[in-house]
C-alpha positions in Angstrom: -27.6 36.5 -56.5 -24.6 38.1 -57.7 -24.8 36.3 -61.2 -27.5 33.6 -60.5 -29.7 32.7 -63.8 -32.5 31.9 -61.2 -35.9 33.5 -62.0 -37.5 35.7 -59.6 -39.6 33.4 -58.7 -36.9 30.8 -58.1 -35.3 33.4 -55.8 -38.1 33.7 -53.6 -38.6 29.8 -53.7 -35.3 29.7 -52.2 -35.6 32.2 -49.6 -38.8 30.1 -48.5 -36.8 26.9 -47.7 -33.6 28.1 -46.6 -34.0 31.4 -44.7 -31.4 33.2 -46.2 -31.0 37.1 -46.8 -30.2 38.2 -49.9 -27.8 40.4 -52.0 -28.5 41.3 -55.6 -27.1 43.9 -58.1 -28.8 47.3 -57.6 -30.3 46.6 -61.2 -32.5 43.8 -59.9 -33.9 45.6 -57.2 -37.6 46.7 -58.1 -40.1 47.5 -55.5 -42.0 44.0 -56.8 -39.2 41.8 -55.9 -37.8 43.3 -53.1 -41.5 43.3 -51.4 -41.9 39.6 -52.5 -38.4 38.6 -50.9 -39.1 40.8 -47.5 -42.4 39.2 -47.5 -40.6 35.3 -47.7 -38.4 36.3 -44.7 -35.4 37.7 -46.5 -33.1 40.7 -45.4 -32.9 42.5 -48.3 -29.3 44.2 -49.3 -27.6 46.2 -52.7 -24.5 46.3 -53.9 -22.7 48.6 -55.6 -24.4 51.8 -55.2 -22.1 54.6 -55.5 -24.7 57.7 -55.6 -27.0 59.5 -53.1 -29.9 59.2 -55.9 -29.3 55.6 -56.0 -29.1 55.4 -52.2 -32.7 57.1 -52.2 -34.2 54.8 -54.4 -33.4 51.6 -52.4 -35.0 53.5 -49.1 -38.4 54.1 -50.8 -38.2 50.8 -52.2 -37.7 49.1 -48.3 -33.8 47.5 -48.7 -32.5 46.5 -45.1 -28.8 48.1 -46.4 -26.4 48.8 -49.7 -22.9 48.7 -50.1 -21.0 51.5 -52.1 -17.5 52.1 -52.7 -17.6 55.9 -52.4 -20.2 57.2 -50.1 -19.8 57.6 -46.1 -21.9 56.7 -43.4 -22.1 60.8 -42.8 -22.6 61.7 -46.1 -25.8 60.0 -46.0 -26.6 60.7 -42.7 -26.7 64.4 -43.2 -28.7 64.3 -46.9 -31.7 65.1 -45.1 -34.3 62.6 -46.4 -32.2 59.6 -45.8 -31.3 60.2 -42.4 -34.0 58.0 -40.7 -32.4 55.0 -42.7 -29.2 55.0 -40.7 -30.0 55.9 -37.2 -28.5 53.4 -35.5 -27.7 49.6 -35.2 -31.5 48.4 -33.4 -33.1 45.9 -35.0 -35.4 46.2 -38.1 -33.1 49.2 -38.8 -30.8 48.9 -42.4 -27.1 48.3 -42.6 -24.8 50.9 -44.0 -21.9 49.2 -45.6 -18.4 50.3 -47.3 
């Protein structure tokens, strides 16, 4: 999704048939369509966010992980109200990637 012209509802479509997780700009990502695409199956992941208030956005709105250029794993791990996103690797858990 990084520069598809696909509605929306065409993403979701597409999930639906092929299974696939997705990765959109951190933009896109509204508490709408990221519930529609968890809901058809998808893993749900953001790139680039590069700030802790972006990072807690995309928790409250349920992404499985983000991608940032800048932050660490510990930075976010000791920010208090994100913690519980990164506690490990079990399943269901999100991704934490650099």
């Amino acid at each position: 999704m990084y520069d598809s012209p696909d509605s929306d509802k065409e993403d979701i479509e597409f999930v639906q048939k092929t299974n696939v997780d997705i990765t959109m700009p951190a933009d896109r990502a509204s508490a709408g369509f990221v519930g529609r695409l968890k809901d058809a199956g998808a893993r749900v992941y953001v790139h680039t966010v590069n700030d802790m208030k972006g990072i807690r956005r995309l928790h409250r709105l349920g992404v499985d992980g983000f991608y940032t250029d800048f932050i660490s794993e510990n930075e976010v791990k000791t920010s208090g109200d994100c913690v519980s996103l990164f506690g490990g690797n079990r399943v269901g858990e999100p991704s934490f990637m650099l």
